[in-house]
C-alpha positions, 0 to 999 in steps of 0.5 A: 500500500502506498503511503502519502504526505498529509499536511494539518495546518491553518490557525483552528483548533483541531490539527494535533486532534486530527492527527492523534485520530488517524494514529488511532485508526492505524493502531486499530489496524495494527499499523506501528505509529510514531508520534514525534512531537515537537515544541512540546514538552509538557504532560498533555492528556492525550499522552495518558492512553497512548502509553496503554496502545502498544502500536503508539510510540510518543516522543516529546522533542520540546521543552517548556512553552516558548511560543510566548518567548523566544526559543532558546538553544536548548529548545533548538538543541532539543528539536533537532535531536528530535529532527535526527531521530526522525531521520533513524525512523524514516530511512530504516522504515521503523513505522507505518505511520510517522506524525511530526506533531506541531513541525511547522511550529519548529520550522517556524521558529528557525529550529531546523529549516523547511529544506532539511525536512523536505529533504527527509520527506522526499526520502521517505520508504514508499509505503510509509505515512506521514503526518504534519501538523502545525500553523504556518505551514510554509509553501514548500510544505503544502506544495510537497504534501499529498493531502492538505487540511487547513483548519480555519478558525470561525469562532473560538472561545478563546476570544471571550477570555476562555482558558485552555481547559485539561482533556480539551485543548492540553 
């Protein structure tokens, strides 16, 4: 079966959700899913029962939250080294589906730069899937993606002073 490039992106709520609902299509198929994500560091919910899923493996590859600051080396050392292990995964074919969590993010910031993730990608084994997600997802991205979603955001609770709220948006 062929694998193919899904891109996630736009400014709505729902990129990482999509993402996490295919990984739990493929694990339900018994597909071997890698989730890597990057800029984040922090404890999610979601992270709770994907330890329970045998098929999921998850690696964070952040720190604290940044995106209010500005990234650190730490944070640039951290989203390589998780650059580097996705790099193992895709030229060893180590999984059946592989999600670069929020990797638009990281490209956004400077932490690696969109050439060396194309570079990857175009290597990537034949039936391998990826996954994208993030905002600001630059054009040599869309234009490499097989399949490009874009969340866009109509309304958003956010905007009447609504906190992110545990096992909805973290």
């Amino acid at each position: 079966m062929a694998g193919y490039i899904h891109l996630y992106t736009g400014n709505g709520k729902g990129k990482t959700t999509a993402a996490l609902g295919l990984a739990l299509r493929a694990a339900g198929a018994g597909k071997k899913v890698v989730i890597a994500q990057f800029v984040k560091g922090m404890p999610y919910a979601e992270l709770k029962p994907l330890k329970n899923i045998p098929e999921i493996i998850v690696r964070q590859y952040g720190l604290d939250c940044f995106i209010v600051n500005r990234p650190t080396q730490k944070d640039i050392e951290a989203a390589r080294k998780g650059l580097e292990e996705v790099t193992t995964i895709i030229k060893n074919d180590l999984c059946d589906v592989l999600i670069l969590d929020e990797v638009c993010i990281a490209l956004y910031y400077h932490l690696f730069e969109p050439s060396e993730l194309i570079t990857l990608l175009k290597g990537k084994p034949e039936n391998m899937e990826i996954v994208l997600t993030g905002r600001y997802a630059p054009e040599s991205l869309v234009e490499l993606a097989d399949l490009v979603t874009e969340m866009k955001e109509v309304k958003h609770y956010f905007t009447k002073g609504i906190k992110a709220r545990k096992g909805i948006e973290y």
